[in-house]
N, C-alpha and C positions, 0 to 999 in steps of 0.2 A: 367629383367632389365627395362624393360617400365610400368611394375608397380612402381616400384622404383624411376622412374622421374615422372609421373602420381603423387605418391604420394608426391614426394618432394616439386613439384607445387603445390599441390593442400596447402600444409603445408605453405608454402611460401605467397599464398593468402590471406590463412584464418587467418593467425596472424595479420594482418593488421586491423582487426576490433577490438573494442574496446567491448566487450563482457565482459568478466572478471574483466577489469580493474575500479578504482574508478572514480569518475569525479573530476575534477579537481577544487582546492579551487578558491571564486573568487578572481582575480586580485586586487593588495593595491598598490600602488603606495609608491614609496617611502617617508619617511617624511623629512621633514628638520632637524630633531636630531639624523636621523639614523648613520648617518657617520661626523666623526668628519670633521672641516673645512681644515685640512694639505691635507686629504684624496684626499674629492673634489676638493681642489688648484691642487693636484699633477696630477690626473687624467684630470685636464684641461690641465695642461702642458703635460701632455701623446698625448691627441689626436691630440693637436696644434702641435706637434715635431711629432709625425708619419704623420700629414696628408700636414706637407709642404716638406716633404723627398723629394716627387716626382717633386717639383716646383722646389727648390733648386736647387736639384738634375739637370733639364733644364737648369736651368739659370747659374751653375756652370761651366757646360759643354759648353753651349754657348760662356757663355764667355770666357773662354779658349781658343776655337778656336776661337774667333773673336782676340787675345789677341796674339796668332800666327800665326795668318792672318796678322796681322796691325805690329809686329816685323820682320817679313821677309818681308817687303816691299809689301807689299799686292799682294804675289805670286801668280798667280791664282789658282797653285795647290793644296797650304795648304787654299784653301777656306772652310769657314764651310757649311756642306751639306745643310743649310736653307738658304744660298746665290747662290745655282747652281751649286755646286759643285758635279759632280754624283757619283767622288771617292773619298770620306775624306781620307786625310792621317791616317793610322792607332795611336793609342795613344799605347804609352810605359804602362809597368806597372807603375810606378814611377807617370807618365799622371796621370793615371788613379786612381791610389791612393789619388794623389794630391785633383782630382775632386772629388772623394768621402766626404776626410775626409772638403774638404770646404764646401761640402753641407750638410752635419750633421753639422759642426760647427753655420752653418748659421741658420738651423731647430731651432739648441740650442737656439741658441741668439732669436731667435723670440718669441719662448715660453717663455724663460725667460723676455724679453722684453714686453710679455702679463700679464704677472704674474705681473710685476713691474706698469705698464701703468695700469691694472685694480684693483690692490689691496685696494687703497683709496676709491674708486668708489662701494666698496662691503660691507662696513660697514654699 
């Protein structure tokens, strides 16, 4: 049994080195007619909608509970946790769907709103 793991390691290590294998072609960057223009639009609006989920996603939440903060009479209970509040009231599912689907909607509109703002600008 301890030759067994003895050689499993040893098998384990030795595949790591590149002995066998070819070397690899050099690096070409991509050119500008390799992908059509909708591709790279659309992939712009990809990263820009994935990479404001997270902000949205803050600011949505935020203001919700600032939003039932300020409707219940500025209860100090329902405070949101970044004004001192150490126990946010918990959110419903319904809350919480809400807060979701505003902040993909909002993601939406930005990228599409990037799309529209820089499309003139790209000709």
């Amino acid at each position: 049994m301890r030759f067994v793991c003895v050689f499993i390691i040893f098998l384990l290590l030795t595949s790591t080195f590149p002995i066998f294998g070819d070397s690899l072609p050099d690096y070409e960057p991509y050119e500008e007619q390799e992908f059509p223009k909708w591709a790279r639009n659309l992939r712009r609006g990809e990263v820009i909608f994935f990479g404001t989920v997270p902000f949205t996603f803050f600011i949505s939440g935020f203001s919700f509970d600032l939003y039932r903060y300020a409707v219940n009479d500025f209860n100090p209970d329902l405070a949101p946790a970044l004004l001192g509040n150490t126990t946010p009231p918990i959110l419903t599912n319904n809350e919480k769907l809400q807060i979701i689907a505003f902040s993909v909607s909002f993601s939406f509109i930005l990228s599409i709103l990037d799309y529209l703002l820089g499309e003139p600008w790209n000709e």
